[in-house]
C-alpha positions as a printed Julia matrix, in Angstrom:
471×3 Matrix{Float64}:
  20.69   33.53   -0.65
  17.26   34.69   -1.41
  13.85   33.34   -0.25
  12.88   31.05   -3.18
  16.81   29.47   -3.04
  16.02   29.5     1.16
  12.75   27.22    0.2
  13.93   25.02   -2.46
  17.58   24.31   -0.93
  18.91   21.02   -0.13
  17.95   18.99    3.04
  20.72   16.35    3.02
  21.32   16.74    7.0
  17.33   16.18    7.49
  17.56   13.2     5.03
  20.26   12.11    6.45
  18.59   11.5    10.08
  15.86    9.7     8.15
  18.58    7.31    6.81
  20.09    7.07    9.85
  16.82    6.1    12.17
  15.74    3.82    9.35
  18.82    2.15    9.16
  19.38    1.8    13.22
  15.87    0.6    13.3
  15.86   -1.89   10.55
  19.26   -3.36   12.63
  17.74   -3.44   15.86
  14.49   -5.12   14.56
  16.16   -8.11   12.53
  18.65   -8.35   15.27
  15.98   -8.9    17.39
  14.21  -10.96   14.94
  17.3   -12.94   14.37
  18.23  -13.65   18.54
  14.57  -15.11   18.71
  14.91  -17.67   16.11
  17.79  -19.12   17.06
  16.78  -18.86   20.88
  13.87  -21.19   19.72
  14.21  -24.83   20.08
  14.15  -26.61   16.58
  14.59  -30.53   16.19
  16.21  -29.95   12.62
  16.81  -26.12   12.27
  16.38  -25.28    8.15
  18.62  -22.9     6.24
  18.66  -19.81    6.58
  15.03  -20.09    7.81
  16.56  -20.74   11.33
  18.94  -18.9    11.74
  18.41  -15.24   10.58
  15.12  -13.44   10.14
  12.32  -13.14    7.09
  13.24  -10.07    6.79
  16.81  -10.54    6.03
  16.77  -14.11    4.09
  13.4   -12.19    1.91
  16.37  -10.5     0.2
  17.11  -13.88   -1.68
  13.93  -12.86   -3.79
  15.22   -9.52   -5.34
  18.65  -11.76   -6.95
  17.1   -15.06   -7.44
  13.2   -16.59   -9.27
  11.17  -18.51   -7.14
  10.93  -21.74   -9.07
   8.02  -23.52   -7.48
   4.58  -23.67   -7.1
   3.25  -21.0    -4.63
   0.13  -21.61   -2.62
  -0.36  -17.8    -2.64
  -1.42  -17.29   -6.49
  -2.23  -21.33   -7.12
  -5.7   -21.11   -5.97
  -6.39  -17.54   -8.22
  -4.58  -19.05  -11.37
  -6.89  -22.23  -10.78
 -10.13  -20.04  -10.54
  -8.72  -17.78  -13.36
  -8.49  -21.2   -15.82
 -11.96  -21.96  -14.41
 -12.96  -18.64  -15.52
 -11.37  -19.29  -19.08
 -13.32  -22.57  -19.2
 -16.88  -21.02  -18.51
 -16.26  -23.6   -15.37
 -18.64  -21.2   -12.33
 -17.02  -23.11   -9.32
 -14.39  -20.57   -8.41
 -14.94  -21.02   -4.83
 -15.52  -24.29   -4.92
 -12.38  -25.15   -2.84
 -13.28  -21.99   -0.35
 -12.42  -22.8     3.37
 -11.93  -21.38    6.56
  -8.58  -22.44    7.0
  -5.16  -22.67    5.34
  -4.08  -20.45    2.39
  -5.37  -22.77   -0.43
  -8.57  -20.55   -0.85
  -9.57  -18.06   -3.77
 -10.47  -15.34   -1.72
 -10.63  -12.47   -4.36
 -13.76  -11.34   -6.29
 -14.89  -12.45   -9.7
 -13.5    -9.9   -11.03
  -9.9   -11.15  -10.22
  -9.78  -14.14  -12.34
 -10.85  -11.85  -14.88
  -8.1    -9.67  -14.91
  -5.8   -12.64  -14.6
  -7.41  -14.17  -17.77
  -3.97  -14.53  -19.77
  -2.39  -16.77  -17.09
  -5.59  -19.06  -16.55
  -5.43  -19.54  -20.56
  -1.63  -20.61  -19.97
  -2.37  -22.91  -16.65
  -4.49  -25.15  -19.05
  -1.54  -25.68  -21.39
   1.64  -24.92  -19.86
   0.94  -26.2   -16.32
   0.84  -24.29  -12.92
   5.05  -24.26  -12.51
   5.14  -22.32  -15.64
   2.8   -20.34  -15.06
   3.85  -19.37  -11.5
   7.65  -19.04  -12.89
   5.94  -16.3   -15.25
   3.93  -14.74  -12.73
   7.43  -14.47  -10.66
   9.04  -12.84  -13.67
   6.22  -10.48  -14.71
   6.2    -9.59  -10.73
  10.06   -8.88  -10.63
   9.17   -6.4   -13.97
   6.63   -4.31  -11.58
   8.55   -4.51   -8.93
  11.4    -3.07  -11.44
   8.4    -0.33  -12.53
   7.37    0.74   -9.32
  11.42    1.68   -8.65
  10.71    3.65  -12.0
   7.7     5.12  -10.8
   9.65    6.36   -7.18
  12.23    7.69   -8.95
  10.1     9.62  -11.39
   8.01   11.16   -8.49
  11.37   12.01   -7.2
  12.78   13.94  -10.62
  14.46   17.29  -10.29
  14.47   16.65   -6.43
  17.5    14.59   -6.29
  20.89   16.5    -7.35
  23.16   14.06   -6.38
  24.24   10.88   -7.08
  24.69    9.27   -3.17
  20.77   10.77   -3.02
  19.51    8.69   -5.89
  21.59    5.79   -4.38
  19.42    6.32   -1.16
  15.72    6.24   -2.71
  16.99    2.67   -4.52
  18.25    1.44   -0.9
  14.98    2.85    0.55
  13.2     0.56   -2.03
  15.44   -2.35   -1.99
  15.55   -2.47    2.03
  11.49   -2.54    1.86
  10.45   -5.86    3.32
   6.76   -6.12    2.26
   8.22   -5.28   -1.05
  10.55   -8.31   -1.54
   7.71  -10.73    0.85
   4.96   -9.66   -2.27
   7.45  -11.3    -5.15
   8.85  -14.61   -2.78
   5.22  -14.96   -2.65
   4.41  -14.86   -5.97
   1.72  -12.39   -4.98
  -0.6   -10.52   -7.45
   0.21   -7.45   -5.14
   3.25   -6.82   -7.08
   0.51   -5.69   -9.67
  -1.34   -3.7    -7.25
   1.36   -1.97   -6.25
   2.3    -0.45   -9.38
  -1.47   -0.1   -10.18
  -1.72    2.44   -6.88
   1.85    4.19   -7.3
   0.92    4.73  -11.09
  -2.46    5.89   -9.77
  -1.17    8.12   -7.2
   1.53    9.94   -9.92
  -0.93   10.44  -12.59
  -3.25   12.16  -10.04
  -0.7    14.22   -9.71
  -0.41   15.26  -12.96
  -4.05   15.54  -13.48
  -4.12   12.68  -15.82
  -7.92   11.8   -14.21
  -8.97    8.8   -16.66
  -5.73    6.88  -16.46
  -6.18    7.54  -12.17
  -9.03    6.28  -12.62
  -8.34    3.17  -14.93
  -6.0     1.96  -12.67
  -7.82    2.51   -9.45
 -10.86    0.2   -11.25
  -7.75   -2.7   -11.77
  -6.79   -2.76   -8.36
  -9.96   -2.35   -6.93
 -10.92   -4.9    -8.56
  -8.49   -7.13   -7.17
  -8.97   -5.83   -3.47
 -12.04   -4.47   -3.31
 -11.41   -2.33   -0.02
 -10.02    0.29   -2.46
 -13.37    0.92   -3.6
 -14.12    4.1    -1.53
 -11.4     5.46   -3.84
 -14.24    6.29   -6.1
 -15.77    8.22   -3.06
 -12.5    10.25   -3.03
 -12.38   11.26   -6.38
 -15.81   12.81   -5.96
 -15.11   14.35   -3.0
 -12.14   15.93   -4.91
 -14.1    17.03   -7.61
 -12.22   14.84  -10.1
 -15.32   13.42  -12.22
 -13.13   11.9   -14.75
 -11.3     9.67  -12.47
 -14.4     8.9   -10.88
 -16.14    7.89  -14.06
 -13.37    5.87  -15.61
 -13.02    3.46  -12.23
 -16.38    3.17  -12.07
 -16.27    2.01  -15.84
 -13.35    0.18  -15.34
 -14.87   -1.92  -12.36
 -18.42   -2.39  -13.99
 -16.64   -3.67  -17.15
 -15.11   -6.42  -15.47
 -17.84   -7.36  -13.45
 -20.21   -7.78  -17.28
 -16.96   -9.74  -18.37
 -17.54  -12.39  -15.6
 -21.32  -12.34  -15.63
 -20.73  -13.24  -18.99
 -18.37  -15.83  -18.72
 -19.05  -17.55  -15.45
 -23.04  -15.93  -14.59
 -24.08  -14.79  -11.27
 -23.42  -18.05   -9.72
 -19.74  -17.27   -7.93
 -20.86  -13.54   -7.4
 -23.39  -14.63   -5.25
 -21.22  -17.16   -3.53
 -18.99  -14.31   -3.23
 -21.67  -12.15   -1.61
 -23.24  -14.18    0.74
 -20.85  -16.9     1.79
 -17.2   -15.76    1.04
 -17.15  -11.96    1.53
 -19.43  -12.45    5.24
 -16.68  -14.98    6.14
 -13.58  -12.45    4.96
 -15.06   -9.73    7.3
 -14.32  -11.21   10.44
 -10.59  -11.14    9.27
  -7.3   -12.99   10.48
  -5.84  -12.93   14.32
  -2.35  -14.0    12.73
   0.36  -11.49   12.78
   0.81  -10.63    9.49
  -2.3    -8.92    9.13
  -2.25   -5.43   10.09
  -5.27   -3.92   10.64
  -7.46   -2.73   13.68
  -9.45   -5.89   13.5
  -6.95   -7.96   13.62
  -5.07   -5.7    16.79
  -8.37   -6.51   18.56
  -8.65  -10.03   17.9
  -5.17  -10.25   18.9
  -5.9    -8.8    22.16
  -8.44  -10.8    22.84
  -6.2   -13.66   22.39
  -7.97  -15.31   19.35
  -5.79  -17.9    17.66
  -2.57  -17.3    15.6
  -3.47  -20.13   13.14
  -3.82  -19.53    9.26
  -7.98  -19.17    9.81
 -10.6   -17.11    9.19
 -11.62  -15.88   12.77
 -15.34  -16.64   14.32
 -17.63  -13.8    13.99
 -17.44  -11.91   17.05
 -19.81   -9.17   17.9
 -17.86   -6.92   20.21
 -15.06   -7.46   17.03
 -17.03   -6.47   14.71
 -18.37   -3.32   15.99
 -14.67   -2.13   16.63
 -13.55   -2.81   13.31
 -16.51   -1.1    11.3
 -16.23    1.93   13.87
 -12.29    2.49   12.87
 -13.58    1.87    9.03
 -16.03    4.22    8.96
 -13.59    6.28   10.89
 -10.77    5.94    8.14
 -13.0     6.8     5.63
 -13.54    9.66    6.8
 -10.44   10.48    7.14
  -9.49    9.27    3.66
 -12.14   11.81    2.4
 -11.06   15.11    4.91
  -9.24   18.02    2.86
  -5.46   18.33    3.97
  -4.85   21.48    3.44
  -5.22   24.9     5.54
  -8.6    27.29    5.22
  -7.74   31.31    5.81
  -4.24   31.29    4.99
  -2.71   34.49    3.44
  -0.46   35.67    1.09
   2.23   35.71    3.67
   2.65   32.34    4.37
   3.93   31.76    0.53
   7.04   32.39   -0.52
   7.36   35.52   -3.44
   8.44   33.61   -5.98
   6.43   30.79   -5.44
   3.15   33.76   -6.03
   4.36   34.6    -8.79
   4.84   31.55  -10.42
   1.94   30.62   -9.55
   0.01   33.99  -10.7
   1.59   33.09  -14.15
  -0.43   29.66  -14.23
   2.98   27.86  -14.0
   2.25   24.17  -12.14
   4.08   24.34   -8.71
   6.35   21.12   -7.69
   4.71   21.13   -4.58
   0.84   21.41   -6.05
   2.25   18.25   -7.74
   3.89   16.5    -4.38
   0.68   17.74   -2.71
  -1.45   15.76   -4.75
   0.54   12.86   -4.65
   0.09   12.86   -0.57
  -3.01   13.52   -1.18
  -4.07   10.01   -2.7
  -1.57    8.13   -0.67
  -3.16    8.94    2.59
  -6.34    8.07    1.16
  -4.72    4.85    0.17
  -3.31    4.21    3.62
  -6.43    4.71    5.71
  -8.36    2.69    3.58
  -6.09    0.03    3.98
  -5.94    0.05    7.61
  -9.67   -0.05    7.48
  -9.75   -2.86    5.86
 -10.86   -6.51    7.71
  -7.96   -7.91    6.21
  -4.45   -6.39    5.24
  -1.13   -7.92    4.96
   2.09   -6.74    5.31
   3.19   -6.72    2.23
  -0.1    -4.75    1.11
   2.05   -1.56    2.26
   4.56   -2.32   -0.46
   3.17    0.87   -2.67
   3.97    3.65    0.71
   7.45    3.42   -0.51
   6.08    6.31   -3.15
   4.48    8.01    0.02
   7.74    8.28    1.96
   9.07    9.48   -1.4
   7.35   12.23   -1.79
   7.31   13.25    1.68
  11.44   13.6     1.25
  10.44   15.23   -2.04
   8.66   17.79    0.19
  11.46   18.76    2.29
  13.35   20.48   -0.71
  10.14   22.32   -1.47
   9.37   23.5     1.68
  10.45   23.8     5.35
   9.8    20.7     7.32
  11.37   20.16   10.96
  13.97   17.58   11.19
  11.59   15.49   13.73
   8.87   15.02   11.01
  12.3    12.89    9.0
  13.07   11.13   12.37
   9.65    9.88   12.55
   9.69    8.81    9.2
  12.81    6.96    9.85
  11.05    4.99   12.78
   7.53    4.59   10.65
  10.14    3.26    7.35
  12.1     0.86   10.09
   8.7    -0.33   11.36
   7.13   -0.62    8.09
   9.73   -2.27    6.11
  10.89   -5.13    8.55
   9.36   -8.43    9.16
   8.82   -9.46   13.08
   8.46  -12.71   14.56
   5.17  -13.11   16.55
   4.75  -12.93   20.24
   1.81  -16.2    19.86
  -1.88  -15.99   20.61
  -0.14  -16.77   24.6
   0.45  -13.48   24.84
  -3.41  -11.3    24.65
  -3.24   -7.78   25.79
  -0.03   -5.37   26.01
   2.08   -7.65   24.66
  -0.26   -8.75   21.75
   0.74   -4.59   20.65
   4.06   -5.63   19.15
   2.64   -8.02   16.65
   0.68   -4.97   15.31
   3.8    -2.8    14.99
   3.3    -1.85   11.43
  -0.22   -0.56   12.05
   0.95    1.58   14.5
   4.02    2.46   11.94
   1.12    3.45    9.43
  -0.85    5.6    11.39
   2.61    7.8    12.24
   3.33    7.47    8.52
  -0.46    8.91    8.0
  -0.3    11.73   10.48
   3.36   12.27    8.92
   2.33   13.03    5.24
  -0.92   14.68    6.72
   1.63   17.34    8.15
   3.31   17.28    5.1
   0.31   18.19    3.11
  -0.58   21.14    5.02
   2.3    22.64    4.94
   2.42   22.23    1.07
  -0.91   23.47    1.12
   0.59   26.67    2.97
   3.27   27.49    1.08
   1.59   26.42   -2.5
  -1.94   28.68   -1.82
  -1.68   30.89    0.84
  -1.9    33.63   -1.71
  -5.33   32.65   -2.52
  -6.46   30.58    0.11
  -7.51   26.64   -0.1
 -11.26   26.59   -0.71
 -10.86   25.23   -3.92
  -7.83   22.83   -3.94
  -8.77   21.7    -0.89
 -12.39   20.37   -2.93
  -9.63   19.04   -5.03
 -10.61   21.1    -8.16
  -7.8    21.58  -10.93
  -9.75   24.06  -13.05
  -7.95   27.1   -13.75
């Protein structure tokens, strides 16, 4: 076997400790899950709520529509219609507690236009059964979109069957459409982002980066990434993108809800949620301080604060760093790999590379963000993709899959909460999928640099690692 067959064979026995770890894990988690549920007292214990865990019953919402009103997209469809109506109190309901708020920018209801022009004719259930079905389509797309990024990588048919398990099994995946949650759309806005960034399609990056951005607008330092990467197109067109929606609502509803938004909503927001299912650093501190598990927007708290806009500026950084290696040599690539390159041919891993590249960008912004979800990680599916893509590209240990088995098991599974009784050490293991990101992050981080190596060591990094594509 010669070096470029060495490099580009198979790694089914490294994939396969992935599945297995990910598999064990996800077992031993809803087991878990499961035992604590039904060791909880219950006056009237519902089906299958009380009996077996989110993370299991969640998979009712990949077989069967949700057919009723969802607090989760009511109160954007309302401010969406309000939008369509010229109507300027879209926070006008905006509270502290409970999930009945419109907590997304102006800009939101403007990119949900189409479905607050149906609300005012066909009603909110219709309008939330379409929602349901257009988010079972993207869900449907984002598969597409995996299995694209993971083209002339798979050779056999048990291996495709494993990237549609790895998708199916995804919890935050199947919570986003039981929800009815608009970050179904997101998540095919950032996979479809991260794939044509990898195939140095720079305006349509960018396009879609302006969407989701502006629906969460903690993905706006993306724009700081594409500059730092060189890519001005990208740049330009989500810049565009997000300045044309924000004219489209100062048209239609004035500068009314943006300063609402400014001043009294977004200040609010920052302080963030104690409750478990938000996974970010703010919320691991408020949880170890013991702050309430309630659905609320926590009290401002200055020690809090500081913390959290530390680790932001932090991941920032850290979504800006090159990944790749400085004053590597020819060595460290594989012949045929130089010579394909030398020829101007575009390498599978310069592709996979770029796809990492993005998606730890995406991840540390999102950790860095006041307020994440769990099912905001629906989209790494892509990442964990194209870190198995990797493996067939070039060599990566068989510990870097195990610890993408445990980050995929810790990622992709619900958990019950310990309670705001337990502050401290404890309070750790309602934070689990933070902790599963951050391994996931330094994960594809190693991945990149080792793509880096065995893509450029011919010719060193200093200019992919600016992120230029100019040949």
């Amino acid at each position: 076997m010669d070096e470029s067959s060495a490099i580009l064979a198979p790694h089914r026995r490294r994939i396969g400790y992935f599945a297995l770890v990910a598999l064990a894990g996800i077992a031993v988690v809803e087991t878990l899950n499961s035992a604590r549920i039904l060791a909880t007292p219950m006056a009237r214990r519902p089906f299958p709520q009380g009996y077996v865990s989110m993370g299991v019953w969640s998979a009712y919402a990949l077989v069967r529509p949700l057919h009723a009103t969802s607090t989760d997209i009511a109160p954007a469809l309302r401010a969406s219609n309000r939008t369509a109506q010229r109507d300027d109190r879209l926070y006008a309901e905006f509270s502290r507690v409970g999930a009945a708020n419109f907590l997304y920018p102006p800009t939101a209801a403007v990119e949900l236009l189409p479905f607050g022009w149906m609300l005012g004719w066909a009603g909110m259930a219709r309008t939330t059964q379409l929602m349901d079905l257009l988010g079972r389509l993207s869900a449907l797309v984002l598969l597409l979109l995996t299995l694209w990024c993971l083209r002339g990588f798979l050779c056999r048919r048990w291996e495709w069957m494993l990237a549609i398990l790895v998708f199916a099994a995804f919890c935050p995946i199947r919570w986003a459409l039981l929800c009815v949650q608009v970050q179904s759309f997101i998540n095919v806005f950032l996979a479809g982002a991260m794939l044509a960034y990898a195939h140095r399609r720079g305006t349509l990056a960018g396009v879609l980066i302006g969407l989701a951005g502006g629906l969460k607008p903690y993905l706006a330092p993306l724009v700081l990434f594409a500059i730092a990467r060189r890519q001005w197109k990208m740049a330009l067109s989500a810049v565009a993108t997000g300045v044309g929606l924000i004219l489209i609502s100062l048209w239609l509803v004035g500068t009314g809800p943006w300063r609402t938004y400014l001043t009294g909503v977004l200040p609010v927001m920052s302080a963030g949620y104690a409750t478990q299912g938000n996974q970010t650093f703010n919320a691991l501190a408020r949880r170890w301080r013991g702050d309430s598990y309630a659905f609320e927007l926590s009290p401002a708290t200055p020690g809090v604060t500081v913390f959290t806009r530390c680790a932001a500026a932090v991941l920032v950084v850290v979504s800006l760093m090159p990944r790749s290696l400085r004053g590597s040599t020819c060595v460290n690539a594989s012949t045929a790999l130089r010579q394909e390159h030398a020829c101007g041919v575009e390498l599978p891993g310069e592709v996979l590379y770029r796809s990492a590249d993005m998606g730890i960008a995406l991840l540390a912004l999102t950790m860095g963000s006041p307020i994440a979800w769990d099912h905001y990680y629906g989209w790494t599916v892509v990442l964990f993709c194209v870190c198995f893509a990797a493996g067939r590209v070039v060599p990566i240990p068989s510990r870097v899959f195990v610890l993408l088995g445990v980050c995929y098991a810790l990622l992709g599974t619900c958990w019950v909460p310990m309670g705001a009784g337990h502050p401290g050490l404890f309070s750790l293991l309602d934070s689990k999928m933070l902790f599963a990101s951050m391994a996931l992050l330094a994960a594809a981080w190693y991945v990149c640099r080792r793509l880096s190596v065995e893509t450029w060591g011919c010719r060193g990094t200093e200019e992919h690692s600016a992120g230029s594509w100019r040949r």
